[in-house]
C-alpha positions as CSV (number, residue, x, y, z in Angstrom):
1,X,71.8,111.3,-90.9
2,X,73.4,113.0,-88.0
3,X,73.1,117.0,-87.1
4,X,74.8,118.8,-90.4
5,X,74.2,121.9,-89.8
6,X,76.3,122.0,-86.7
7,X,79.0,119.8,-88.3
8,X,78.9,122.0,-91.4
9,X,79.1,124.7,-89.2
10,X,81.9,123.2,-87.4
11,X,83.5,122.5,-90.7
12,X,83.3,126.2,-92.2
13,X,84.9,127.4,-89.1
14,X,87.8,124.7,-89.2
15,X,88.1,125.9,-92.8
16,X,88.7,129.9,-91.6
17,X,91.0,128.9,-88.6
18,X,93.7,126.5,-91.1
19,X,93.5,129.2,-93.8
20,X,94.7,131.5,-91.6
21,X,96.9,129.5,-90.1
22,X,98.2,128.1,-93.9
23,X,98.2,124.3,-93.3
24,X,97.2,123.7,-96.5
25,X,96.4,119.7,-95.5
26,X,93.7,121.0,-93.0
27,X,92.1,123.6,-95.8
28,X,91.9,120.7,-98.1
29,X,90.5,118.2,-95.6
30,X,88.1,120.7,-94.6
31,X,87.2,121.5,-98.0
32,X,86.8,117.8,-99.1
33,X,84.5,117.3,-95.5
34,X,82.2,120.5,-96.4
35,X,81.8,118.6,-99.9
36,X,80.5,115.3,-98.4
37,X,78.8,117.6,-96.0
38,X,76.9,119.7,-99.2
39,X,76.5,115.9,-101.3
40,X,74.6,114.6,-98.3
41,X,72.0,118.0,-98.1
42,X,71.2,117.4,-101.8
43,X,73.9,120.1,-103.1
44,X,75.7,118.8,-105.8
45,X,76.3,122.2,-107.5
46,X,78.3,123.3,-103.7
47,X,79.8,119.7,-103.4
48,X,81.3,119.5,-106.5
49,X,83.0,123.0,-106.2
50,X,84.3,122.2,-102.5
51,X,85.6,119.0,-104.2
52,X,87.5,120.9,-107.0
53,X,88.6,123.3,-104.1
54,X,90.3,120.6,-102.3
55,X,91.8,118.8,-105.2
56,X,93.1,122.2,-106.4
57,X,95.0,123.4,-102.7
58,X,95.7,120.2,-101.4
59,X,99.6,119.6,-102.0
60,X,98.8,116.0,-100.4
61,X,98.6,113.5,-103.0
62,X,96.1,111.0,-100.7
63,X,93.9,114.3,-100.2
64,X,93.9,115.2,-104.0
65,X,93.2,111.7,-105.4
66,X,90.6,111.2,-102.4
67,X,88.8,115.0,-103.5
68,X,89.0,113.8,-107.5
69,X,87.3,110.4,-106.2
70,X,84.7,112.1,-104.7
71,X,84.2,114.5,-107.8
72,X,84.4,111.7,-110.6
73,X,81.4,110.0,-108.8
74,X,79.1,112.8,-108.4
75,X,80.0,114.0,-111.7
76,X,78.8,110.2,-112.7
77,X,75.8,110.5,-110.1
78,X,75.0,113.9,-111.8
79,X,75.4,112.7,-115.6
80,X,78.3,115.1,-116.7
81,X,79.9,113.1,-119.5
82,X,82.4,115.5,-120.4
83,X,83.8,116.5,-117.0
84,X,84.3,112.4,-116.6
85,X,85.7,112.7,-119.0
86,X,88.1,115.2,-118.6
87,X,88.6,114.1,-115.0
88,X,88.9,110.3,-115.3
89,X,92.3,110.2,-116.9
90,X,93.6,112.5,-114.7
91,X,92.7,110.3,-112.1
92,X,93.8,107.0,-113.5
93,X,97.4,108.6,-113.9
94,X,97.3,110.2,-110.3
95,X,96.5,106.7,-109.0
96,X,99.4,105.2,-110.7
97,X,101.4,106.9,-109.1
98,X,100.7,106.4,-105.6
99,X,102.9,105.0,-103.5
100,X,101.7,101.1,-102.2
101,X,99.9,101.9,-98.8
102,X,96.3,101.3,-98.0
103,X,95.6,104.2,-99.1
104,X,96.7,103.7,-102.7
105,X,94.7,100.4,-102.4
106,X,91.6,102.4,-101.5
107,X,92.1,104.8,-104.2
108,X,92.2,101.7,-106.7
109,X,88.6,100.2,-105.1
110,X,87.3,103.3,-105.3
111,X,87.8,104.2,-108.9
112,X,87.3,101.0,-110.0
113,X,84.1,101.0,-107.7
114,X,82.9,104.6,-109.6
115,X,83.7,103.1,-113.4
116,X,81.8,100.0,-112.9
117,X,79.1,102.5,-112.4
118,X,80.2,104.1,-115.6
119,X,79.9,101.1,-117.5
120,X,76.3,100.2,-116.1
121,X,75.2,103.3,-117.8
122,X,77.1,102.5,-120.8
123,X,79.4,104.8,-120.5
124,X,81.8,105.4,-123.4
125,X,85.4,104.6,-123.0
126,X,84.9,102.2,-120.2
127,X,86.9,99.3,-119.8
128,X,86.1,95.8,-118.2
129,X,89.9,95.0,-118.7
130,X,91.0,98.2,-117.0
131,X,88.5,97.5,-113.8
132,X,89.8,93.9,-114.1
133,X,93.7,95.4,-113.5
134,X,92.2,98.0,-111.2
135,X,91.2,95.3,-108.7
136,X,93.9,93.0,-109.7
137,X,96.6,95.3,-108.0
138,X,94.7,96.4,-104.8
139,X,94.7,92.8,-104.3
140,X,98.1,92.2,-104.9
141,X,98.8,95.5,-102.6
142,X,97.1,94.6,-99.9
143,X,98.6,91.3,-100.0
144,X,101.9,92.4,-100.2
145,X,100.9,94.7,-97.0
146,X,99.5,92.2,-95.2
147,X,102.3,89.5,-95.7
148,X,105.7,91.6,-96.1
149,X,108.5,89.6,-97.8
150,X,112.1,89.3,-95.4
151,X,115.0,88.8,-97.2
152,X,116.4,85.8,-96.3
């Protein structure tokens, strides 16, 4: 899987030069790059807390939702019932609000790509329907991205 410990390294250093330069974005990025980076070594414990790092500092919406996607599904991965479910409507509601882009549309695949695993382990509180609506609008997004309507 690649060289990580020169790309974490590279990472922790990116981390030091935007905090000091306060761009906020780049922290957040970096933070949510050092997560997938820890994830990938077999680090959940270091993931998760870059993860709730990013989501915390970001003031980007597509950063935060992307850092809480990444921390609802190794929180799933991991088996921590209550922070899913603490987390997951959180996430549901941040989603919602997402302005239609391909990013939003991501978000939406993602999530409904994480509770799917949810509700193969029988998670509680899981809903088929919700997935079903979940998917239902990235398609209708992506649609409506691909084929914009003129007005006549």
């Amino acid at each position: 899987m690649g060289n990580l410990p020169p790309a974490q390294l590279v990472l922790e250093r990116s981390l030091v030069i935007a905090n000091q330069l306060q761009l906020p974005d780049i922290v957040a990025l970096a933070q949510l790059s050092l997560g997938n980076t820890a994830r990938t070594q077999a680090d959940p414990k270091t993931a998760l807390n870059f993860y709730q790092q990013a989501a915390a500092s970001s003031p980007n919406n597509y950063i935060r939702v992307q850092a809480q996607l990444n921390q609802l599904n190794l929180l799933v991965d991991t088996k921590q019932q209550d922070a899913v479910k603490t987390l997951l409507p959180q996430l549901k509601q941040q989603i919602e609000t997402l302005p239609k882009s391909q990013i939003a549309i991501e978000a939406r695949l993602n999530l409904a790509q994480t509770m799917m695993q949810m509700q193969e382990k029988k998670a509680d509180g899981i809903s088929l329907h919700y997935i079903a609506q979940l998917l239902a609008i990235a398609v209708q997004q992506a649609d409506r991205i691909r084929k914009p309507s003129y007005p006549s």
